[in-house]
C-alpha positions in Angstrom: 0.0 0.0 0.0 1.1 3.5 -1.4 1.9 6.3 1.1 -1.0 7.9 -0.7 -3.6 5.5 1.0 -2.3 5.3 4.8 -5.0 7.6 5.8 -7.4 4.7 5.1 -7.4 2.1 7.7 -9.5 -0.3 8.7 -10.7 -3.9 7.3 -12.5 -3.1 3.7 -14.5 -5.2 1.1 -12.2 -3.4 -1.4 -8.6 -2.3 -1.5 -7.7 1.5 -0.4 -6.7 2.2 -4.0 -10.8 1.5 -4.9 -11.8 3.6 -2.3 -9.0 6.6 -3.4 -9.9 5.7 -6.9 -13.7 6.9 -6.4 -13.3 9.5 -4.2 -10.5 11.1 -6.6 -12.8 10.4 -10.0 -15.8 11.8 -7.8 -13.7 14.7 -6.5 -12.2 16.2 -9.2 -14.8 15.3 -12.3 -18.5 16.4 -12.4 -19.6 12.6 -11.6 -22.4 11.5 -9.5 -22.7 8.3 -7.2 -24.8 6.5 -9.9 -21.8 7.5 -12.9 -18.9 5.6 -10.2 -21.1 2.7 -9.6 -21.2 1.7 -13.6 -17.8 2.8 -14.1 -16.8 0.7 -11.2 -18.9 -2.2 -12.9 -17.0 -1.8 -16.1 -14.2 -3.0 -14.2 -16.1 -6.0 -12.7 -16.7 -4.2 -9.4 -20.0 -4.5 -7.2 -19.8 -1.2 -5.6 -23.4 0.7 -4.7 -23.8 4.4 -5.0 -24.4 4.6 -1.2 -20.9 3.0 -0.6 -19.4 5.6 -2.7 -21.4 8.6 -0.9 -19.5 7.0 2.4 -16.5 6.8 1.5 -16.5 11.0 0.2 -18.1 11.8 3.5 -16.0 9.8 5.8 -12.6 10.5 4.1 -13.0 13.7 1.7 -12.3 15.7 4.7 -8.7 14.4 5.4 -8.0 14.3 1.4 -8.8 17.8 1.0 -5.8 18.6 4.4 -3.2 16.4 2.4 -3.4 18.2 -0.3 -3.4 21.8 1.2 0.4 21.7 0.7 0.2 21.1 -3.4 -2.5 24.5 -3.0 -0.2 26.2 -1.3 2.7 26.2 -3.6 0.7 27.6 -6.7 1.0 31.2 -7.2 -1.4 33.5 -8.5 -2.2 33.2 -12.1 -0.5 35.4 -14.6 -0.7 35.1 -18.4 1.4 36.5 -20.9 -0.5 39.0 -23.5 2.2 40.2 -25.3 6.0 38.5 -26.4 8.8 40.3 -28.0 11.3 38.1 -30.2 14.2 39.3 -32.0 13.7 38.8 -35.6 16.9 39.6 -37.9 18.6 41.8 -34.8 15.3 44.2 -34.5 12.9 43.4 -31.7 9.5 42.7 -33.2 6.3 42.6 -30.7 3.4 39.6 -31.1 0.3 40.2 -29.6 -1.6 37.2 -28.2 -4.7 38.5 -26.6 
């Protein structure tokens, strides 16, 4: 078992990596309950919605403190609007926006 998965403890029907699996697919994508359950039977998995909607409630919490640090260490967004290259020694200005 990954260091990624040592938050989950416990004696499970399925291995922490389901459980992370969901919660991270559910997390992060515009997915309900129902959508996991069929992906997870895709895969040959028997796992119900309401399993799913326990696992984000009971563990989502400590997720989202592990990865307060990744957060952290984004800046604030900048974009570039305007790049100078030097074309035949003179400067010449592209415009993005």
């Amino acid at each position: 078992m990954g260091d990624h998965v040592r938050f989950i403890r416990g004696l499970f029907h399925f291995a922490p990596d389901i459980i992370l699996l969901c919660m991270r697919w559910y997390c992060r994508y515009a997915l309900s309950y129902r959508d996991l359950e069929e992906m997870m039977a895709e895969r040959h998995l028997s796992v119900d919605h309401t399993t799913i909607h326990h696992w984000v409630q009971h563990y989502a919490p400590e997720l989202d403190r592990r990865v307060q640090w990744c957060k952290r260490l984004q800046t604030k967004t900048w974009y570039v609007d305007e790049t100078y290259v030097k074309v035949r020694d003179q400067w010449t200005g592209t415009h993005l926006a």
